[in-house]
C-alpha positions in Angstrom: 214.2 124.3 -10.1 212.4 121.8 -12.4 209.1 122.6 -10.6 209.5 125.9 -10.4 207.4 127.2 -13.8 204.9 124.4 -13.4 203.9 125.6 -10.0 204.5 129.4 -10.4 202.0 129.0 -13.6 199.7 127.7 -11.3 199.3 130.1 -8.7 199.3 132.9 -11.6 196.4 131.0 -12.9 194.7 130.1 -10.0 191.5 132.9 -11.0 189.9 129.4 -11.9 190.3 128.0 -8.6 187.9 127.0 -6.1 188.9 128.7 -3.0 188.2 132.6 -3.9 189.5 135.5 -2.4 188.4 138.8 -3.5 189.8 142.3 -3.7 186.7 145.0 -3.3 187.6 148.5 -2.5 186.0 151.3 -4.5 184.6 148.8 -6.7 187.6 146.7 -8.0 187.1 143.7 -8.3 189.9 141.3 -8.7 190.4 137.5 -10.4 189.7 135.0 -7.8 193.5 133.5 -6.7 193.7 130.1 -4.5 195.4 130.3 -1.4 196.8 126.9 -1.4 198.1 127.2 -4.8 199.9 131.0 -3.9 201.4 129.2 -1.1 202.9 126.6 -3.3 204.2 129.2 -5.9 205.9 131.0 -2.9 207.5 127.5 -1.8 209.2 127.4 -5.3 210.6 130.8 -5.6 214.6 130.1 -6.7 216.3 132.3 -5.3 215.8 134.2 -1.3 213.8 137.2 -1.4 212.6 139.5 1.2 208.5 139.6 1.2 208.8 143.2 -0.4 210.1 141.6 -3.7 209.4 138.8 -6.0 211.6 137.8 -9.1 209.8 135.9 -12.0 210.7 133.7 -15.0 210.5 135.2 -18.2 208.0 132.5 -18.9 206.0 134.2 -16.2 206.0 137.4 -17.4 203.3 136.9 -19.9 201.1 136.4 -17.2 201.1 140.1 -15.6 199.9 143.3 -17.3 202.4 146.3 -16.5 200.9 149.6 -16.7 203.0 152.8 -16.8 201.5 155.5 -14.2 200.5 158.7 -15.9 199.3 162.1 -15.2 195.5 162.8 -14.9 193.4 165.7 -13.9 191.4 164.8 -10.6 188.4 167.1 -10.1 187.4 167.9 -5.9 184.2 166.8 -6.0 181.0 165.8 -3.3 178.3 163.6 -4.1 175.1 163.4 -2.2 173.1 160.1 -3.2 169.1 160.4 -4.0 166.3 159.7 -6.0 164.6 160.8 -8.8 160.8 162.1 -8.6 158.7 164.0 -10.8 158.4 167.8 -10.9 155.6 169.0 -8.6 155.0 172.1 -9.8 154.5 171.0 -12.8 152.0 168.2 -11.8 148.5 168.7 -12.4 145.7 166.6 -10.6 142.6 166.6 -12.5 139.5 166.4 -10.8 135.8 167.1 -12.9 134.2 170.9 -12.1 131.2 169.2 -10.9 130.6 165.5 -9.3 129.1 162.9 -11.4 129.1 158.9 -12.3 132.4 158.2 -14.6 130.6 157.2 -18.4 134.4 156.4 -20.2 138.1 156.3 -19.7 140.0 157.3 -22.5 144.3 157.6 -21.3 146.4 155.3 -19.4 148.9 154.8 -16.9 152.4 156.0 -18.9 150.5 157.7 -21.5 151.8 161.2 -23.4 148.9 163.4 -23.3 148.4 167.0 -25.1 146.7 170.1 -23.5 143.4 169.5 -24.8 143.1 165.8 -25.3 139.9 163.4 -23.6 140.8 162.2 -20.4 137.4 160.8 -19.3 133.4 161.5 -19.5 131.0 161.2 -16.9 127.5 161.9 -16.4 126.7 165.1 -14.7 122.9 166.1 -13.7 124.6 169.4 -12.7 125.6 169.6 -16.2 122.7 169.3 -17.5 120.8 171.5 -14.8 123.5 174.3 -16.6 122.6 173.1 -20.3 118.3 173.8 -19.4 119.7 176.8 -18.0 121.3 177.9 -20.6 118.8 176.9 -23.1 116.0 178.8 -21.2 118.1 181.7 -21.0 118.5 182.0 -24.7 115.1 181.7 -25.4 114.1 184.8 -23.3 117.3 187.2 -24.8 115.7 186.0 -28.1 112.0 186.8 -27.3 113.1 190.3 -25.5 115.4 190.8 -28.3 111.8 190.7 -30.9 109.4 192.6 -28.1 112.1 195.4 -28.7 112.9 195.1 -32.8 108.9 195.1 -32.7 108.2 198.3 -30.1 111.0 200.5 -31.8 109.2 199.5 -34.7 105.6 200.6 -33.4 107.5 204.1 -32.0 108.4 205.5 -35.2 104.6 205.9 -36.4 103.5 206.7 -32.5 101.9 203.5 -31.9 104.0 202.7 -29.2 104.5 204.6 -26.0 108.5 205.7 -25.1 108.1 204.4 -21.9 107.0 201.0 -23.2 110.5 200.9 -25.2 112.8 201.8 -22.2 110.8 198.6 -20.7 111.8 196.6 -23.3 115.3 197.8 -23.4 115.6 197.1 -20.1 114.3 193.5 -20.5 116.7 192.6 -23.1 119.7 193.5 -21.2 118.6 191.7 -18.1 118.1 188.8 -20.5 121.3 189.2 -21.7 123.3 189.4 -18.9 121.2 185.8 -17.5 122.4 184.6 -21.7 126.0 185.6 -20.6 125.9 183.7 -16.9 124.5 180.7 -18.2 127.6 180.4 -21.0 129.7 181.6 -18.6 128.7 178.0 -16.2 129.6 176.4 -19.3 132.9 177.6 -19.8 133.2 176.1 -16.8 132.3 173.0 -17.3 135.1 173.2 -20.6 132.5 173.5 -23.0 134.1 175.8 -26.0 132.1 178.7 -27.6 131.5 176.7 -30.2 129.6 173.8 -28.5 127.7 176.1 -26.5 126.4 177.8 -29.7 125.7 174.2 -31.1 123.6 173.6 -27.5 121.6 176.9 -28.3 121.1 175.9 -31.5 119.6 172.6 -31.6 117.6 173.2 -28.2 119.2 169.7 -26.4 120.7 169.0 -23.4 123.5 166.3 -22.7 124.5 165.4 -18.9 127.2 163.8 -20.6 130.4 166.0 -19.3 134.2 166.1 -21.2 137.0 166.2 -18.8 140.5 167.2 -21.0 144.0 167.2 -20.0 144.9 170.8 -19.0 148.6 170.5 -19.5 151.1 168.8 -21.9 152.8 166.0 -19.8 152.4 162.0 -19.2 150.1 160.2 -17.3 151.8 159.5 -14.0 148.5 157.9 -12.1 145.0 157.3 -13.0 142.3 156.4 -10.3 139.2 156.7 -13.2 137.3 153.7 -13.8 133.7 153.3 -15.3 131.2 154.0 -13.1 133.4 155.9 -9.9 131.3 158.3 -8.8 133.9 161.5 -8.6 134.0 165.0 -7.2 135.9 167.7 -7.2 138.4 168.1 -4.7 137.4 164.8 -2.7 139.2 161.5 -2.7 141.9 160.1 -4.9 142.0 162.4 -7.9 140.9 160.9 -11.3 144.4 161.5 -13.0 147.3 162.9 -12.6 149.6 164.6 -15.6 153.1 166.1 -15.5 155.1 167.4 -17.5 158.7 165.7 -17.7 160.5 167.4 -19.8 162.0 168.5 -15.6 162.1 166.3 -13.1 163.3 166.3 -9.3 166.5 164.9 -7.9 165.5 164.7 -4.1 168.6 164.3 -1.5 169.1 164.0 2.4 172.9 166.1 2.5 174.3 165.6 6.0 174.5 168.5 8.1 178.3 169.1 7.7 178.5 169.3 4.0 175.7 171.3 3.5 177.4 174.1 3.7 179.1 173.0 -0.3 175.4 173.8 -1.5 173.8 176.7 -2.6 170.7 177.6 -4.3 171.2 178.2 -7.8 174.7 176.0 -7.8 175.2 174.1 -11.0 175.3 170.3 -10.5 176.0 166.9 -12.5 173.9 163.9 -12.1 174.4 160.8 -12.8 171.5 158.2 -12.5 172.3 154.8 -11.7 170.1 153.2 -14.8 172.3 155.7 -17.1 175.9 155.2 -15.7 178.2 156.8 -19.1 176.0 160.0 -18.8 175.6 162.9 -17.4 172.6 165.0 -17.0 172.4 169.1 -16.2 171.1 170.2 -13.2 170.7 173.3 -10.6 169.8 173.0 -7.2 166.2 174.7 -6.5 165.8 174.0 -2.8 167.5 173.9 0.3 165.7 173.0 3.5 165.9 175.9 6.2 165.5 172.6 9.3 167.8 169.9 9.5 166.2 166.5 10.8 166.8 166.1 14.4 166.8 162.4 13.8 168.9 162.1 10.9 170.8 165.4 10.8 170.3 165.8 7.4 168.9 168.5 4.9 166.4 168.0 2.5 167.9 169.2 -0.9 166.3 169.5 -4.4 167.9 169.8 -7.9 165.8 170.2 -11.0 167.1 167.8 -13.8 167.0 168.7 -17.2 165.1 165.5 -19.3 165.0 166.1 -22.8 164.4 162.6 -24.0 161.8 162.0 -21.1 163.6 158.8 -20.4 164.0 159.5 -16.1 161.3 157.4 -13.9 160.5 158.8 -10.6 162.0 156.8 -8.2 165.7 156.1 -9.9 168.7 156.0 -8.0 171.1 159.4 -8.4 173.2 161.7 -7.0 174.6 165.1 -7.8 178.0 165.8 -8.1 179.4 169.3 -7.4 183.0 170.4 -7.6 184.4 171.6 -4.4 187.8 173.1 -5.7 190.2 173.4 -8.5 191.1 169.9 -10.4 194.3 169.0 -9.9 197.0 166.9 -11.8 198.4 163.9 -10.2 200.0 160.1 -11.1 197.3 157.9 -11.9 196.9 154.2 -11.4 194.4 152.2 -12.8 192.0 150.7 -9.6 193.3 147.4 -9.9 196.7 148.4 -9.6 196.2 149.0 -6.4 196.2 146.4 -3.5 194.8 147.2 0.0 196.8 145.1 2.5 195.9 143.0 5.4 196.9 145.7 7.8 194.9 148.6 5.7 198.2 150.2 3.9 197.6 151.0 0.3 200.5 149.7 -2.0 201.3 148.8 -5.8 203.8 147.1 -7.3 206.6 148.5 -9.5 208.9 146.8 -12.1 212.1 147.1 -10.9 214.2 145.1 -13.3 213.4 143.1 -16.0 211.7 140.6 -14.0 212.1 142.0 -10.3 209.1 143.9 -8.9 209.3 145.8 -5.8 206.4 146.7 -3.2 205.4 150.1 -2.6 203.3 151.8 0.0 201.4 154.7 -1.5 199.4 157.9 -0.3 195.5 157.6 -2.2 193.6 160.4 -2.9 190.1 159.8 -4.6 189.1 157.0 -7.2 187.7 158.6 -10.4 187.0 157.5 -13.6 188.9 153.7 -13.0 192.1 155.3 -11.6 193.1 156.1 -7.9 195.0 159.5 -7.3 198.2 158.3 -6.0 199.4 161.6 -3.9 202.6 159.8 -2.2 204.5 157.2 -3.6 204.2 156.9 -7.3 205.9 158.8 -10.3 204.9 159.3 -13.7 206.5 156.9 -16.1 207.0 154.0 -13.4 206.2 150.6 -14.4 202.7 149.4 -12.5 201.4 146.2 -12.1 197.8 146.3 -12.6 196.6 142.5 -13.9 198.2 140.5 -11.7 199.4 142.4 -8.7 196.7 140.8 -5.9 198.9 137.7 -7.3 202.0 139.4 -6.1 201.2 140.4 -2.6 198.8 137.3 -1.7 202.4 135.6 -2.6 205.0 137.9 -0.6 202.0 137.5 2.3 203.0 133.1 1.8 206.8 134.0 1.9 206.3 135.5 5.8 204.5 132.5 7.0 
């Protein structure tokens, strides 16, 4: 009897021992207990006890944490794991109107962007084909527009002929309408009124062309680089901006619960980098196939992302509730010990230093406590710190 706390300290200590033997289920993690030393605790157990129950010192006491089981709501929930990826229809790739020979990058990789701002600049001899154009076009509206001032002029005191004004009338609008063309090419270059005025004025062609972000978003991927010859619609595009104030939760469901999803269904993420929050989202897409290699559905959610903190390419999954919540005893995870033979149990203070094993009915683990359907009652006394110690003992009383 002499022994008996010196020993019985050790094995409730022995989280500090070498030989390690973990309890992992549902993420619990356990302290680390010897086996030799749980063998030599069961050796000095005073008094005969069946391996269902194990009576303690009061000294030994202070060594276990005792829990009383309480009543929680449970919700019935489904989770489908996935990743997250930017919005595509909301993702712009930006190629130049015309080819040309990149001049100057201005935006990078990661980079908030407003509708508007310089992305790049290249030099364009199409552009500057349009700018002669344009300047040539001016300068006959201008000279049509005088030959007419000057022949309604020359009509009122019968100097002119009528005929010779119709001709000139006709002129001007034809010169006009080339005016109105030429700007028009412009416009499609994304030169503004105003620099298209400034063109006509001063009489000069540039071939240097201004490629600007269409959209608000980031920069997701940029291909520019000085000297890159680039055309529209061909090859890599130049960049590429989306907006992420949305993104994309993308998920493979399996073919049996895909019947929980619908379009329109409100979900809960939760990414993996942000594990205490929870982000909105509604499912967009459902997949009308499933893989015939994976029997799976391809499912997409839109996320809400106000603080445009997601990445594409983060772990998630969307959680949807399946049923009503329901109230039932709660344990906290490491409470409860999966056994040897795969039978749930806990253990329950059954006097004031007598604990009794009990096999227990789980439901699902949520929130750091398992749903304990059979087995448990509110109130109980639970071991919770210390109850691995308790049935790797019992387990050294069979041998």
């Amino acid at each position: 009897m002499t022994k008996w706390p010196l020993l019985l300290t050790l094995a409730l200590g022995a989280s500090a021992g070498a030989s390690w033997i973990f309890y992992a289920f549902a993420g619990v993690e356990q302290r680390p207990i010897s086996a030799t030393e749980t063998r030599r605790a069961a050796d000095t157990l005073a008094t005969p006890q069946d391996v269902d129950h194990v009576t303690l010192l009061d000294d030994q006491l202070k060594r276990l944490k005792i829990t009383h089981a309480k009543e929680r709501i449970f919700r019935k929930e489904k989770e489908e794991i996935g990743t997250i990826n930017f919005n595509e229809d909301l993702t712009v790739q930006i190629f130049p109107p015309y080819p040309g020979r990149i001049l100057s990058v201005f935006a990078q990789t990661g980079q908030d962007v407003k509708k508007g701002e310089i992305l790049f600049t290249l030099d364009s001899p199409d552009l500057l084909q349009a700018e002669s154009a344009l300047i040539s076009a001016a300068g006959v509206a201008r000279l049509t527009m005088q030959n007419l001032t000057r022949l309604q002029e020359l009509l009122k005191t019968h100097v002119a002929a009528q005929k010779d004004v119709e001709q000139a009338i006709s002129d001007q609008q034809t010169a006009e309408g080339a005016l109105n063309t030429a700007r028009n090419a412009l416009l499609v270059y994304g030169k503004t009124d105003h620099e298209i005025d400034h063109i006509i004025e001063q009489r000069l062609a540039d071939s240097t062309l201004v490629v600007r972000s269409p959209v608000d978003g980031r920069i997701t991927l940029r291909n520019a680089s000085p000297g890159l010859f680039v055309q529209p619609g061909s090859g890599s595009a130049p960049y590429t901006v989306a907006n992420i104030d949305t993104m994309w939760m993308i998920a493979n469901v399996a073919e049996t619960d895909s019947p929980a999803f619908q379009i329109g269904q409100r979900v809960r993420v939760k990414i993996d980098a942000f594990p205490d929050r929870d982000f909105d989202s509604k499912i967009t897409m459902i997949d009308s196939m499933v893989d015939p290699n994976t029997r799976r559905v391809l499912m997409r959610s839109e996320v809400e992302n106000p603080r445009r903190e997601l990445r594409s390419g983060m772990f998630a999954k969307f959680v949807i509730s399946t049923g009503q919540p329901m109230r039932s005893v709660a344990i906290p995870l490491d409470g409860v010990v999966r056994e040897g033979d795969g039978s749930m149990t806990i253990w329950v203070a059954e006097g004031r230093n007598t604990f009794g094993r009990r096999t227990v009915t789980t439901g699902v683990a949520q929130d750091g406590y398992w749903q304990i359907l059979v087995g448990a009652n509110p109130g109980e006394g639970v071991v919770t710190e210390g109850a691995l110690f308790l049935s790797n003992t019992s387990a050294a009383l069979s041998d």
